[in-house]
Backbone as CSV, one residue per row, in Angstrom:
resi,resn,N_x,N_y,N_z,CA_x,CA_y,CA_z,C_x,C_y,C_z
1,UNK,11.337,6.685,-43.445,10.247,6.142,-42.656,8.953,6.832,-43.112
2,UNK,8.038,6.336,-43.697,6.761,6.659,-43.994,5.547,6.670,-42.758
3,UNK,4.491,7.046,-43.602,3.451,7.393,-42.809,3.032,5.459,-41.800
4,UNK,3.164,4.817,-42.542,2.442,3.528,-42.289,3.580,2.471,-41.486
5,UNK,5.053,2.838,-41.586,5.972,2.448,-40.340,5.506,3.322,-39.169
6,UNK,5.512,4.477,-39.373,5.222,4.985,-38.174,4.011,4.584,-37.289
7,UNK,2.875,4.469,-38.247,1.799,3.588,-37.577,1.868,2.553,-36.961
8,UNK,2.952,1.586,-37.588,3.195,0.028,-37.231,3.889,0.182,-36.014
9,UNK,4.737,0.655,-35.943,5.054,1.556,-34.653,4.489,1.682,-33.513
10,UNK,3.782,2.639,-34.054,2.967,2.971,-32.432,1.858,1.833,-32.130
11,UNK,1.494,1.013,-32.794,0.541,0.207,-32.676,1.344,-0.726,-31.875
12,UNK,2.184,-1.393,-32.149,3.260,-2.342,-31.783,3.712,-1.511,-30.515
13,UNK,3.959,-0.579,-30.390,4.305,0.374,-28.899,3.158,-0.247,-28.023
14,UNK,1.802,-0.027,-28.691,0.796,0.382,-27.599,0.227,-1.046,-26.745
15,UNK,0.622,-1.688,-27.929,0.202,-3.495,-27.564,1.240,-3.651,-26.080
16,UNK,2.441,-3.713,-26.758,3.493,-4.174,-25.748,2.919,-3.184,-24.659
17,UNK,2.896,-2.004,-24.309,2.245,-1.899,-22.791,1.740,-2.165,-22.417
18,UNK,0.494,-2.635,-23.068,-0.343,-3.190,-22.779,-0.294,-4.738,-21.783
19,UNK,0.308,-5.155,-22.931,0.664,-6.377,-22.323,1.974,-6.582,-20.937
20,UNK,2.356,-5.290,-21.062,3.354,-5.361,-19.922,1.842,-5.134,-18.819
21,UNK,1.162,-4.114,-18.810,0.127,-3.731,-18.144,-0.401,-5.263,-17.170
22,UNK,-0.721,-6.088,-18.369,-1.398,-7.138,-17.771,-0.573,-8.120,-17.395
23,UNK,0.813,-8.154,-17.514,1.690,-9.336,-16.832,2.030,-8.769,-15.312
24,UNK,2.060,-6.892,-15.479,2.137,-6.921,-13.840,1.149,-6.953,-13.070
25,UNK,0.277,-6.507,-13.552,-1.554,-6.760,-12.573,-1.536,-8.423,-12.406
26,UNK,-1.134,-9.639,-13.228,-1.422,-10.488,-12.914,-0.491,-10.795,-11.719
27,UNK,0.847,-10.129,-11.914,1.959,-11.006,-10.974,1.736,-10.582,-9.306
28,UNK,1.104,-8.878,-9.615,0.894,-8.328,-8.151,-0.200,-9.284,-7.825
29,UNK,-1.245,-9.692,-8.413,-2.176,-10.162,-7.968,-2.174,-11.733,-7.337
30,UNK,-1.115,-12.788,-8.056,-0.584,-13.732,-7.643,0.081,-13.565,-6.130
31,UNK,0.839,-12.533,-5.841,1.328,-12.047,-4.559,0.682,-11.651,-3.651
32,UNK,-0.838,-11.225,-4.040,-1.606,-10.017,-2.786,-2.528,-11.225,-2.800
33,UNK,-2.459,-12.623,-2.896,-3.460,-13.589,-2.685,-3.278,-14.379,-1.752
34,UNK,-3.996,-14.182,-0.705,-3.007,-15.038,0.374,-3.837,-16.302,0.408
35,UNK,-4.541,-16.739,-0.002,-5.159,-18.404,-0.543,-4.413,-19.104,-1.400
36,UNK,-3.104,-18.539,-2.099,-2.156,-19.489,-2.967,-1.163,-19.545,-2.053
37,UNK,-0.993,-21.206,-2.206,0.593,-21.242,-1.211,1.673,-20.961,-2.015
38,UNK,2.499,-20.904,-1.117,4.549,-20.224,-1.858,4.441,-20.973,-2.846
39,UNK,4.449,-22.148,-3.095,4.285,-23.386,-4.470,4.081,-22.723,-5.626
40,UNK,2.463,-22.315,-5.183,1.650,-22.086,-6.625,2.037,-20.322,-6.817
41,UNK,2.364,-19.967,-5.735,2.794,-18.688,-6.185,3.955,-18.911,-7.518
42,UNK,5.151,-20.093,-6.693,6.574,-20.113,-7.904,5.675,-20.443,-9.051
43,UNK,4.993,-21.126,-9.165,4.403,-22.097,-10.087,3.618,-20.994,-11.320
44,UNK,3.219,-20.501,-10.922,2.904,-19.285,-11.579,3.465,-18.222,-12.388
45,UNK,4.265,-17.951,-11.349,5.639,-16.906,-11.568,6.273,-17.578,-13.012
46,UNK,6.923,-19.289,-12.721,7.469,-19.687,-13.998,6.955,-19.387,-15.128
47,UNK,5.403,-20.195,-14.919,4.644,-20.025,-15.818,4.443,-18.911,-16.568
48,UNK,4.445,-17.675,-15.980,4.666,-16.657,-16.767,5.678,-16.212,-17.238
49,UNK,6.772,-16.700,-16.814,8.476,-16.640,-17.678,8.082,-17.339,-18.831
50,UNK,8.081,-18.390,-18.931,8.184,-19.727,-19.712,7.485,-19.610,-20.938
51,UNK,5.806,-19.492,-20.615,5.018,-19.095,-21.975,4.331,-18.051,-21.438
52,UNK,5.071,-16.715,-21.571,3.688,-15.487,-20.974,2.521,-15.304,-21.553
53,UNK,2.708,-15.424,-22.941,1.081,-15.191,-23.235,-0.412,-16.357,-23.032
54,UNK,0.167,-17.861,-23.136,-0.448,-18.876,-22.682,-0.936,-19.221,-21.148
55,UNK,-0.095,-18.956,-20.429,-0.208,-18.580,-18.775,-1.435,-17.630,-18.424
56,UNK,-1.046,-16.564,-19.197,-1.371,-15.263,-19.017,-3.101,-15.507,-19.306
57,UNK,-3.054,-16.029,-20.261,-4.566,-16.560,-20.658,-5.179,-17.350,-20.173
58,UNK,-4.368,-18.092,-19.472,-5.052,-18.995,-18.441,-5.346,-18.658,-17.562
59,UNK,-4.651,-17.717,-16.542,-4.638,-16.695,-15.321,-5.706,-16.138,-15.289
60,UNK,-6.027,-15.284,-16.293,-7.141,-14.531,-16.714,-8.343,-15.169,-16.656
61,UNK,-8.586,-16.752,-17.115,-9.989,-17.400,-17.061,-9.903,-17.988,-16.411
62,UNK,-9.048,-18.819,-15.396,-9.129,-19.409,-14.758,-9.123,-18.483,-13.216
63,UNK,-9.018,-17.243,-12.861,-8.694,-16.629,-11.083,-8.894,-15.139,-11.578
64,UNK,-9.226,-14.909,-12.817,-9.822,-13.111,-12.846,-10.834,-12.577,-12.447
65,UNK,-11.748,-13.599,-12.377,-12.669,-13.410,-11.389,-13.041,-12.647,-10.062
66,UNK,-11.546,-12.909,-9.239,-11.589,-12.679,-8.237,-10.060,-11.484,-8.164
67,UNK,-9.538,-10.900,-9.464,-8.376,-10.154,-9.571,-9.035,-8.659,-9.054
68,UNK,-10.504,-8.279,-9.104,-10.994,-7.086,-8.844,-11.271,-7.234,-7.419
69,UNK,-11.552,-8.171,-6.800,-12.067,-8.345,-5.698,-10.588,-8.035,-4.592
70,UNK,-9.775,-9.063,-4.810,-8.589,-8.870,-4.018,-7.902,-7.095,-4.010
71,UNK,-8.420,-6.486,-5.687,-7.449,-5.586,-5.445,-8.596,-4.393,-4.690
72,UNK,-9.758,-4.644,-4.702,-10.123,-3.861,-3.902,-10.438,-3.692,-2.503
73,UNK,-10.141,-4.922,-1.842,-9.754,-5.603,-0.592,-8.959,-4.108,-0.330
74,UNK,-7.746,-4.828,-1.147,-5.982,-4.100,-0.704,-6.162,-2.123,-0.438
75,UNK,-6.978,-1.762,-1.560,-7.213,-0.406,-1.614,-8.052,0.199,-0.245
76,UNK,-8.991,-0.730,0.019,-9.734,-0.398,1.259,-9.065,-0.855,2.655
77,UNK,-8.052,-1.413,2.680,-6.835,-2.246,3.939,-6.198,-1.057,4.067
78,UNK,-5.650,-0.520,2.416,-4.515,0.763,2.902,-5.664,1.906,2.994
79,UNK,-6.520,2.341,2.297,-7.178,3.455,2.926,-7.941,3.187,4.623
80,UNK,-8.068,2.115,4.912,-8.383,2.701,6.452,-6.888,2.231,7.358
81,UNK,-5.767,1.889,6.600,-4.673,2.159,7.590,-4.352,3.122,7.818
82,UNK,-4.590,4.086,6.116,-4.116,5.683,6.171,-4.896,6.618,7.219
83,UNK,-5.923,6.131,7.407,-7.395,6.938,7.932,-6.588,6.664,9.580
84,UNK,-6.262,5.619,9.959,-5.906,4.969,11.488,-4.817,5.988,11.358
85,UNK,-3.880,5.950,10.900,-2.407,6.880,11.238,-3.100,8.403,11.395
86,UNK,-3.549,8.771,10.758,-4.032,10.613,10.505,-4.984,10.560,12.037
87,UNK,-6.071,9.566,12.047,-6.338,9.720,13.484,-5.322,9.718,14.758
88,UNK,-4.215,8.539,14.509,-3.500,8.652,15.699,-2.632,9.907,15.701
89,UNK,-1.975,10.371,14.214,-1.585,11.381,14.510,-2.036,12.651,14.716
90,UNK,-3.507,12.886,14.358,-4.371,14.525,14.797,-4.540,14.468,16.384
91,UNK,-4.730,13.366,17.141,-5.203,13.143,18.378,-4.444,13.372,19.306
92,UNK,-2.830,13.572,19.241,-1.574,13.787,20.128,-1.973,15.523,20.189
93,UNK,-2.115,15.757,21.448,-1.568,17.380,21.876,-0.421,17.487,21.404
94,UNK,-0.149,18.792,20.820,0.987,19.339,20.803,2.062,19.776,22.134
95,UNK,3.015,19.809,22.409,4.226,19.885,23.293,3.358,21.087,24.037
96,UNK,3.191,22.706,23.681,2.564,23.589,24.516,1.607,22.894,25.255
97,UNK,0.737,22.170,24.841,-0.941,21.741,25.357,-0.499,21.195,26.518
98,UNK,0.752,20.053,26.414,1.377,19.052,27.306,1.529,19.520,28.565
99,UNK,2.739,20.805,27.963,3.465,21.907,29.014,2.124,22.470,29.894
100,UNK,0.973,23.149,29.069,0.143,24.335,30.142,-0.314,23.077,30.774
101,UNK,-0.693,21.974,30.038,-1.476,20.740,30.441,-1.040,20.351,32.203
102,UNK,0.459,20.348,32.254,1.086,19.778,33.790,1.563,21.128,34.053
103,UNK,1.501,22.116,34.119,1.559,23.414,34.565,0.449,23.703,35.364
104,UNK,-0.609,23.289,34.913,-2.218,23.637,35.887,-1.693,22.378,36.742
105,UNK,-1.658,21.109,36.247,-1.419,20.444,37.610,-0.653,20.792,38.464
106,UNK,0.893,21.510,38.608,1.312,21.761,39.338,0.968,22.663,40.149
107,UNK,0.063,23.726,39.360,-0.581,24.662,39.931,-1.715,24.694,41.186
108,UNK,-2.386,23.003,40.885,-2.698,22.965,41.513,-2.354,22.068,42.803
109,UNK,-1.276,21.989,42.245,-0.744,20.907,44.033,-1.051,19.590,43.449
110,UNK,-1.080,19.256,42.617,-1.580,17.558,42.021,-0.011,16.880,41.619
111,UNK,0.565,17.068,41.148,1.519,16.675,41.162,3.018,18.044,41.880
112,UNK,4.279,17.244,42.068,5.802,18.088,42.276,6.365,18.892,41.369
113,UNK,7.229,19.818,41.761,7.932,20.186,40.886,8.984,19.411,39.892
114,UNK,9.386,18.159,40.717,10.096,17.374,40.045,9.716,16.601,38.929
115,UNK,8.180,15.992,39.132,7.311,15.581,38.091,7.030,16.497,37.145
116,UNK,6.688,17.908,37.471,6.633,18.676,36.341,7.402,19.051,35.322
117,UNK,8.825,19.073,35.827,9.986,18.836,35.077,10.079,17.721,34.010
118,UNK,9.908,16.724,34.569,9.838,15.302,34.131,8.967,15.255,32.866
119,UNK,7.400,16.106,32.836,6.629,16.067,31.777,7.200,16.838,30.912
120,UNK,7.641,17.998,31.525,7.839,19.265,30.443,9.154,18.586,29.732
121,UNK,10.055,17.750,30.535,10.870,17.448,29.620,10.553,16.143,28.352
122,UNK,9.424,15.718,28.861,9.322,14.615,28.318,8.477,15.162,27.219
123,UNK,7.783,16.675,27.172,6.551,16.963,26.013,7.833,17.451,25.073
124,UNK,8.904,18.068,25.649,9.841,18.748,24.527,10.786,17.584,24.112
125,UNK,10.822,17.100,24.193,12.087,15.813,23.684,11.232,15.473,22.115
C-alpha cells in the first residue's frame, strides 16, 4: 500500500461521513417537522432509501431552508425544559426544612401531633 492508496483512502473515508452526516440531519429533520404529515414523512424516508443522493439533493433545495430554523426551535424547547426541571427541582425544601418546617407548627398549636407525624412521615418517605 503506497503513499497515494492511503490517500484515496482517507479521502473516500471522509466523504462517506460526510455523507452519512447529511442523510441523518436530513432524516432527524424530516421527523422534528411537525408541518409534514405521516405520508410525506414515509415518502421521504423511501426516497432516501431508493436514490439517497438524488433525494438528498432535493431535500436540501427544496426544505433546507428551514433545516436551521426547526433545529434551533428543538435546542431552545429542550434548553428551557432543562431550565423548568432544575427550577422545579432547586425549589423543593429538603426533608429537614419540611421536618423543622411542621415542628414550629406544632409548636405552635397550629396543627396535632398526629398531623405532625403525618408530615414528618410524609417529608422522610
Amino acid at each position: 500500500m503506497n503513499f497515494w492508496d492511503f490517500f484515496w483512502l482517507l479521502l473516500c473515508s471522509y466523504l462517506f461521513i460526510a455523507y452519512l452526516m447529511v442523510m441523518f440531519q436530513i432524516i432527524a429533520d424530516i421527523y422534528r417537522d411537525p408541518h409534514l404529515s405521516g405520508w410525506s414523512k414515509a415518502l421521504w424516508t423511501i426516497a432516501l432509501i431508493i436514490a439517497p443522493f438524488l433525494s438528498a439533493l432535493i431535500y436540501l433545495i427544496a426544505r433546507g431552508h428551514g433545516m436551521n430554523q426547526r433545529q434551533t426551535e428543538a435546542a431552545q424547547q429542550a434548553e428551557a425544559d432543562t431550565d423548568h426541571y432544575i427550577q422545579t427541582v432547586a425549589n423543593q425544601p429538603n426533608p429537614t426544612q419540611q421536618v423543622a418546617s411542621a415542628k414550629a407548627l406544632l409548636d405552635n398549636g397550629a396543627i396535632t401531633q398526629t398531623e405532625y407525624d403525618g408530615l414528618k412521615a410524609k417529608a422522610l418517605a
